[in-house]
C-alpha positions as CSV (number, residue, x, y, z in Angstrom):
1,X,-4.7,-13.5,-28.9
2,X,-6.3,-15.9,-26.7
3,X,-2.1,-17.3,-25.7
4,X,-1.3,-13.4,-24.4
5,X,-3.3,-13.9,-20.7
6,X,-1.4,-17.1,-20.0
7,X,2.2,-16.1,-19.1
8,X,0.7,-14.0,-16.4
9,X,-0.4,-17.0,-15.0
10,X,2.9,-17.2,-13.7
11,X,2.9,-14.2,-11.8
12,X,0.2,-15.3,-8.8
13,X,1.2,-18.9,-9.6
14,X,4.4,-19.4,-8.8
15,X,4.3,-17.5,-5.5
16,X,1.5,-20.0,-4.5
17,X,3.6,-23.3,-5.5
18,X,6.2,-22.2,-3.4
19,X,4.2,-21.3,-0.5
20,X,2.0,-24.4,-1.0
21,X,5.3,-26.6,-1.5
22,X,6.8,-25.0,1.8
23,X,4.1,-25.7,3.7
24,X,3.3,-29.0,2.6
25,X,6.9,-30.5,2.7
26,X,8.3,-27.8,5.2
27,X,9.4,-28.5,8.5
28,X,8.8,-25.7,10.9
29,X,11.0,-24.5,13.8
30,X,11.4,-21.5,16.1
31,X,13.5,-18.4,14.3
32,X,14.4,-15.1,15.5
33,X,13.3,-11.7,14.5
34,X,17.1,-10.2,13.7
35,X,15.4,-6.6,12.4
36,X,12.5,-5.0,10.9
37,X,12.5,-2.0,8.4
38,X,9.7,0.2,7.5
39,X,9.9,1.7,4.0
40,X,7.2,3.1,1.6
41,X,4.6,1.6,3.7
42,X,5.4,-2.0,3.5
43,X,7.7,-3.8,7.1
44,X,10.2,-6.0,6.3
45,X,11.2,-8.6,8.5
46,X,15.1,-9.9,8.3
47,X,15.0,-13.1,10.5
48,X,17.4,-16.2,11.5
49,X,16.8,-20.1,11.8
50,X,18.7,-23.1,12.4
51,X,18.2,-25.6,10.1
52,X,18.7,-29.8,10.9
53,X,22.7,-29.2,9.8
54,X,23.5,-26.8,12.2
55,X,23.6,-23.8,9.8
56,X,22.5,-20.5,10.9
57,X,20.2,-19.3,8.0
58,X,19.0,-15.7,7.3
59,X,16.2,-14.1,5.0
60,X,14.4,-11.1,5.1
61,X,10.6,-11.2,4.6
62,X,8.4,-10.0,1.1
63,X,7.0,-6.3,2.2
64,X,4.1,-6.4,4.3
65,X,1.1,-4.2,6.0
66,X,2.0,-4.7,9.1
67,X,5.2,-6.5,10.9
68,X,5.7,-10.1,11.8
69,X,7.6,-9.4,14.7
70,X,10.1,-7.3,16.8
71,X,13.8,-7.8,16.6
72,X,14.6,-10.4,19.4
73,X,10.7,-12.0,19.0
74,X,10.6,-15.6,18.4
75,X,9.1,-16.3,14.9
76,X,7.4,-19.3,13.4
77,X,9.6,-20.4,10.5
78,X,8.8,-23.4,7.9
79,X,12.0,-24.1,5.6
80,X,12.5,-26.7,2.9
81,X,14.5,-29.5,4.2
82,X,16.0,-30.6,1.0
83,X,16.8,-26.8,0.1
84,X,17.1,-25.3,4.1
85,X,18.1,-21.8,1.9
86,X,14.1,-21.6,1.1
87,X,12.1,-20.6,3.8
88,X,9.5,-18.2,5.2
89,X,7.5,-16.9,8.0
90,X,4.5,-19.5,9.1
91,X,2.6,-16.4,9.2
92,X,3.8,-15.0,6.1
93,X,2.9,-18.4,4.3
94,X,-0.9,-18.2,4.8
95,X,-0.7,-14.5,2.9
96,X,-2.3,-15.4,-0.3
97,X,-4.8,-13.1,-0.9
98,X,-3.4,-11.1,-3.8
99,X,-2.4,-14.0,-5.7
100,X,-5.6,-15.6,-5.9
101,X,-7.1,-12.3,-7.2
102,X,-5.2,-12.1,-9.4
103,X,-5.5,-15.0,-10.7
104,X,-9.4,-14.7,-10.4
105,X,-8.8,-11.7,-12.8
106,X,-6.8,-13.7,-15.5
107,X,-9.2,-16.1,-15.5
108,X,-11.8,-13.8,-16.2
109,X,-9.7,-12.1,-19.2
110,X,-8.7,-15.6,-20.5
111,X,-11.8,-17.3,-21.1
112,X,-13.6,-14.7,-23.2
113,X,-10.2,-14.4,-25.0
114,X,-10.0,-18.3,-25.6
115,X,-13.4,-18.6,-26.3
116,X,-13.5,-15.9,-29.3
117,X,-10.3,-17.6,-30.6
118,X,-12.1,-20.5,-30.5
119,X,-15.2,-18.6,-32.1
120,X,-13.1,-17.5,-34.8
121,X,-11.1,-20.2,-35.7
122,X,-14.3,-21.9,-36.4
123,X,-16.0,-19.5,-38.4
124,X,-13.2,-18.9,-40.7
125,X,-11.9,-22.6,-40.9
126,X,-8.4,-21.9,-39.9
């Protein structure tokens, strides 16, 4: 019982590594806003970079509150240099509000759960 909390870990966790590994080993250039949809209430941003090869790279944005930018806006973008496929909006890395609660939440839920395992396990020797 007290194991079932911990894969969703995972779920806030690895969106922070990556955005905590992007913007700790990132190196950030100037992009290009290509387009921007707005569907069921979230803006997605589809945006262009040019990494250190020479490569034009594309990638649209997670769905957001609000848009980054405008198509033809210069955009802040931070990309892995070892992978220059990973990347995201400078802006869009700072968004971690959800994650955290959520893992706020688990934490909250684990604990009790690992402390009556822990409870239990003592009071019936197993």
């Amino acid at each position: 019982m007290a194991l079932v909390p911990l894969p969703w870990f995972l779920v806030p966790g690895i969106p922070l590594f990556k955005r905590w590994r992007l913007r700790r080993n990132g190196v950030e250039i100037q992009g290009t806003c290509v387009d921007l949809r707005h569907t069921e209430g979230s803006y997605f941003v589809r945006y262009k970079y040019l990494d250190a090869e020479g490569i034009t790279r594309h990638r649209t944005t997670e769905g957001s509150l609000r848009p980054y930018g405008r198509p033809g806006d210069s955009l802040a973008v931070v990309y892995d240099a070892k992978k220059p496929r990973r990347s995201m909006l400078v802006e869009e890395s700072r968004r971690r509000g959800w994650a955290v609660a959520v893992l706020i939440i688990v934490l909250i839920v684990e604990i009790p759960c690992l402390a009556l395992f822990i409870a239990c396990a003592t009071y019936y020797e197993w």
